[in-house]
VOGU-3710 file (C-alpha; in Angstrom, 3 decimals, decimal comma):
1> xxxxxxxxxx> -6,801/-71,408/24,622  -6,615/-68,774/27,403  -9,996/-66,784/28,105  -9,708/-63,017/28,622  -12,553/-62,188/31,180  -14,801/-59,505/29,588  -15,174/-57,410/32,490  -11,837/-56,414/32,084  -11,010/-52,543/32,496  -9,334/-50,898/29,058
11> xxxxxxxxxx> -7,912/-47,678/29,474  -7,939/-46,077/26,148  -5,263/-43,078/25,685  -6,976/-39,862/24,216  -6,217/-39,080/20,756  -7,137/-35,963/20,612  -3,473/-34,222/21,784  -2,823/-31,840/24,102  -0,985/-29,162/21,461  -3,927/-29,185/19,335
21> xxxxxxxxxx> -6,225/-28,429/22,045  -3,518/-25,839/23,456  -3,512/-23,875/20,462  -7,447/-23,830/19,946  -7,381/-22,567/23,320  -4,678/-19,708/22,830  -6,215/-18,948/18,948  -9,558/-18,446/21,245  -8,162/-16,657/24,143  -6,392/-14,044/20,354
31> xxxxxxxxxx> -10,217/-14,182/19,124  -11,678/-13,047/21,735  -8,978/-9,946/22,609  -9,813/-8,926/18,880  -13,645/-8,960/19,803  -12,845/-6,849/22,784  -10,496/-4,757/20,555  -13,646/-4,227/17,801  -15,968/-3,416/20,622  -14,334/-0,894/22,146
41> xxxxxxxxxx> -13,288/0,580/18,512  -17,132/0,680/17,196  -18,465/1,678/21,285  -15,976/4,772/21,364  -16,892/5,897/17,227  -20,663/5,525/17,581  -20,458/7,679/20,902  -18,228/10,868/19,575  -19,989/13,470/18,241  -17,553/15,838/16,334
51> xxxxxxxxxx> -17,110/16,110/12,896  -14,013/14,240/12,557  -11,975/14,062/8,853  -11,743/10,442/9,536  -15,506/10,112/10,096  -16,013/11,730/6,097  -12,677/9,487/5,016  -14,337/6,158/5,986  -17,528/7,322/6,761  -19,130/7,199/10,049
61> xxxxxxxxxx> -20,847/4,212/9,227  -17,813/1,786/8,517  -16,359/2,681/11,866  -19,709/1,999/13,869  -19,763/-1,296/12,263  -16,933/-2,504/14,547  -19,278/-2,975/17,565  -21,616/-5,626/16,197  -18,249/-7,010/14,132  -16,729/-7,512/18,522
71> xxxxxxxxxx> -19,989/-8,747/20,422  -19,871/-11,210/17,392  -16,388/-12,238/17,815  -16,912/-12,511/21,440  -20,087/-14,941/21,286  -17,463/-17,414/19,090  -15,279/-16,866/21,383  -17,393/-17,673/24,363  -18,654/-20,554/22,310  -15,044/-21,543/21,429
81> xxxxxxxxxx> -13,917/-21,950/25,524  -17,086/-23,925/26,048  -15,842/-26,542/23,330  -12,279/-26,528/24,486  -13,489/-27,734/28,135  -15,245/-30,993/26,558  -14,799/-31,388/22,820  -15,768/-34,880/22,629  -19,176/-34,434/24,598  -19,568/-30,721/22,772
91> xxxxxxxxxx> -19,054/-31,575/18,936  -22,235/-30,049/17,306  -20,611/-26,756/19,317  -17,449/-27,309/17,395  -19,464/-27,770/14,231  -21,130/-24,377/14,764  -18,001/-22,491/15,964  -16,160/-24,035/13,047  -19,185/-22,659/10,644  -19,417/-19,175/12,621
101> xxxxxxxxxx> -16,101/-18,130/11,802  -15,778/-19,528/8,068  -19,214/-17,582/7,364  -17,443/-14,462/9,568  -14,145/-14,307/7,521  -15,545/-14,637/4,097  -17,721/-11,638/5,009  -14,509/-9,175/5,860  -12,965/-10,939/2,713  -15,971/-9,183/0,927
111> xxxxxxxxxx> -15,531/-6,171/2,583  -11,764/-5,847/1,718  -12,880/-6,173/-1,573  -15,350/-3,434/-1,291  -12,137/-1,055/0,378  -10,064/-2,265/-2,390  -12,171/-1,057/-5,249  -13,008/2,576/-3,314  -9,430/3,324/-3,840  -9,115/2,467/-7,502
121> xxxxxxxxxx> -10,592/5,975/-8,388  -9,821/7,922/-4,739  -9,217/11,003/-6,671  -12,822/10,895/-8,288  -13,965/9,462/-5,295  -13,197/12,582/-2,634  -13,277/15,418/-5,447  -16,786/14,510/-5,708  -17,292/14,519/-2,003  -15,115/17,746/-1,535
131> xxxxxxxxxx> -17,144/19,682/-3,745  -20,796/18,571/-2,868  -21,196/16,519/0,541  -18,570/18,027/2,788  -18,947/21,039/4,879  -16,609/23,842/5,450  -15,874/23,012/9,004  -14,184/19,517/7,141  -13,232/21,393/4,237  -11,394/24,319/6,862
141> xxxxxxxxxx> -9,407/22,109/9,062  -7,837/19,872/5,561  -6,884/23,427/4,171  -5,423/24,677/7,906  -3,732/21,211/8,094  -1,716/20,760/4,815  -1,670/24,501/3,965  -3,766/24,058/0,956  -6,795/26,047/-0,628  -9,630/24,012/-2,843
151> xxxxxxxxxx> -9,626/20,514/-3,773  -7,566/20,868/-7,533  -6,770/24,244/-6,713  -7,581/27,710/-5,123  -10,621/28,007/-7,855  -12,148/24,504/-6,559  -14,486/24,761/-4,385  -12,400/26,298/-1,714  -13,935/27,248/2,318  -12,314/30,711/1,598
161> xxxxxxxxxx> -12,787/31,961/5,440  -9,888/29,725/6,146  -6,141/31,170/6,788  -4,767/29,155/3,847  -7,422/30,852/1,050  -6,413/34,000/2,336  -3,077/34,106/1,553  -2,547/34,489/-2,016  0,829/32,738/-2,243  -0,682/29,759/-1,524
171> xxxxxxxxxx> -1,755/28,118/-5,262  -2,436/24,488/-4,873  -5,334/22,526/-3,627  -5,621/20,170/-1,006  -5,668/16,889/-3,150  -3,018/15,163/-2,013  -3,587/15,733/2,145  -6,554/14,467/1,428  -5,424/11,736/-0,014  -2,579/10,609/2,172
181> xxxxxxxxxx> -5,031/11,145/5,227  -7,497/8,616/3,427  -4,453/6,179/2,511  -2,824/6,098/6,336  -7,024/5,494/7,236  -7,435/2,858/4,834  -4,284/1,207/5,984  -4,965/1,258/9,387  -8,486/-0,760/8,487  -6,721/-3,425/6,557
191> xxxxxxxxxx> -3,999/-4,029/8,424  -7,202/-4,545/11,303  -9,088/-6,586/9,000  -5,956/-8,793/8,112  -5,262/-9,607/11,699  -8,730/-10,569/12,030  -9,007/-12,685/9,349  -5,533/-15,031/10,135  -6,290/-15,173/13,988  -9,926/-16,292/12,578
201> xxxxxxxxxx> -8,507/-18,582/9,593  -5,713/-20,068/12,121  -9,308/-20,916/15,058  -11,292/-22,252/12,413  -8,333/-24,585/11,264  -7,392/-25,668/14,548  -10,702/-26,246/14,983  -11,467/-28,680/12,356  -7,862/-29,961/13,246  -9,882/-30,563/16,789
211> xxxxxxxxxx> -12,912/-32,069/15,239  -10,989/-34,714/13,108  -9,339/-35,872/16,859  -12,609/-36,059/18,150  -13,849/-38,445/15,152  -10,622/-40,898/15,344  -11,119/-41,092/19,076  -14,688/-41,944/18,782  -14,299/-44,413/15,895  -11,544/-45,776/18,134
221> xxxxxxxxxx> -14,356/-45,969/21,269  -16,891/-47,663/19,025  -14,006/-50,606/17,675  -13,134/-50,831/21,216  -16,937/-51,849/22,305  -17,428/-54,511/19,365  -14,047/-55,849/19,883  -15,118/-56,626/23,492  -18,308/-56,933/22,509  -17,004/-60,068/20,275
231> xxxxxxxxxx> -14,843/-61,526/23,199  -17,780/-61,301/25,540  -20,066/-63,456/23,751  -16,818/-66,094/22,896  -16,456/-66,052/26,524  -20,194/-66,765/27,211  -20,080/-69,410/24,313  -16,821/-71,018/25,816  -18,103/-71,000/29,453  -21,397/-72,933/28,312
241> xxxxxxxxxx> -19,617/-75,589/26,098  -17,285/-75,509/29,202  -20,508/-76,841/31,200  -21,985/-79,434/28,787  -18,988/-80,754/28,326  -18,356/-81,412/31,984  -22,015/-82,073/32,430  -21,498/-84,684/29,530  -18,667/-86,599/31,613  -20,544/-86,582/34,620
251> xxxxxxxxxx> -23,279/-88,358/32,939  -20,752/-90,849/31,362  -19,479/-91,049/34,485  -22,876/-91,825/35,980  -23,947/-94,414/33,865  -20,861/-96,679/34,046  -20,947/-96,845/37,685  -24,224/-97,957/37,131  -23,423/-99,922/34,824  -20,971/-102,207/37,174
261> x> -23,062/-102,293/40,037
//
């Protein structure tokens, strides 16, 4: 039987493959751009101090949010490149980067929800803001910028300083600019929130794609050191029957020269 010498060098061929690890990298390198994106979004909105018609639309609040929303985006990402340089040696970092962003996008899944059911009643919504929270510096520029007096109509709580009130031709209210500006807002926020969420999905699952390599490789490693394991010790065993059996002869050997002398 031929002996395979245990100190034999096996090179084992990665499984984890290099496309897999590519596109964690690139869905990274997309996370990341959107943290930076988020940052400077929530940096720029919690610095300006004018009262803007988008800061009563979404609310002033919402918009701020964004900067805590990118610094987090940017630690997973950070977290993210440090995996992708050794994943087999970094796995409870995959596990946590994997967990970071599930937790992440189910939060902006709740908070589409929450968008989603603030339009179902946007007319009741804004008519109750019009007439009692917003101030006739907000209330002046909706009326100068869709040529509109009141909310319903000129009797509705109108800011009746402004151009538009004053001219009596002028008979509806400003419902619908109000609205359309709160729609092209509200768009703009999930059309954000969407690309968030699939460049954060597509990570996560290329992530756990990642993880499952990094299990079959080292289930691979660990069969690899019993199997040689197992043909080290039949190579010890062989090599010592090897030398009692030739110790064996030699004693034969021994005592029938002894024997004819």
């Amino acid at each position: 039987m031929t002996q395979v010498h245990p100190d034999k060098k096996i090179v084992l061929k990665s499984q984890i493959q290099k496309s897999v690890l590519r596109t964690f990298t690139c869905l990274t390198m997309a996370y990341l751009i959107c943290g930076i994106a988020a940052l400077s979004i929530g940096t720029y909105y919690a610095k300006a101090t004018d009262e803007g018609k988008r800061i009563y639309i979404v609310t002033a609040y919402a918009l701020k949010a964004y900067a805590p929303l990118g610094i987090y985006f940017i630690v997973c990402s950070l977290l993210g490149f440090l995996v992708a340089l050794a994943p087999l040696r970094r796995k409870r970092l995959l596990h946590g980067f994997v967990f970071a962003l599930g937790l992440i996008t189910l939060i902006m899944f709740c908070i589409s929800i929450w968008i989603w059911t603030r339009t179902l009643n946007i007319n009741g919504l804004y008519a109750l803001s019009w007439r009692n929270e917003w101030s006739d510096v907000i209330k002046d520029a909706f009326q100068r910028d869709g040529s509109c007096c009141g909310f319903l109509s000129p009797a509705d709580s109108p800011f009746m300083a402004s151009a538009s009130c004053q001219n009596t031709s002028i008979d509806y209210g400003c419902m619908y600019t109000v609205i359309f500006y709160a729609q092209k807002y509200h768009r703009l926020i999930y059309a954000g929130l969407i690309i968030f969420k699939l460049i954060g999905v597509g990570a996560m699952v290329s992530g756990i794609i990642l993880l499952g390599q990094c299990r079959k490789e080292e289930r691979l490693k660990r069969a690899y050191v019993h199997y040689w394991a197992r043909k080290a010790r039949r190579y010890n065993n062989s090599l010592e029957d090897t030398a009692v059996h030739e110790m064996h002869e030699m004693q034969t050997m021994d005592t029938q020269g002894r024997l004819r002398n």
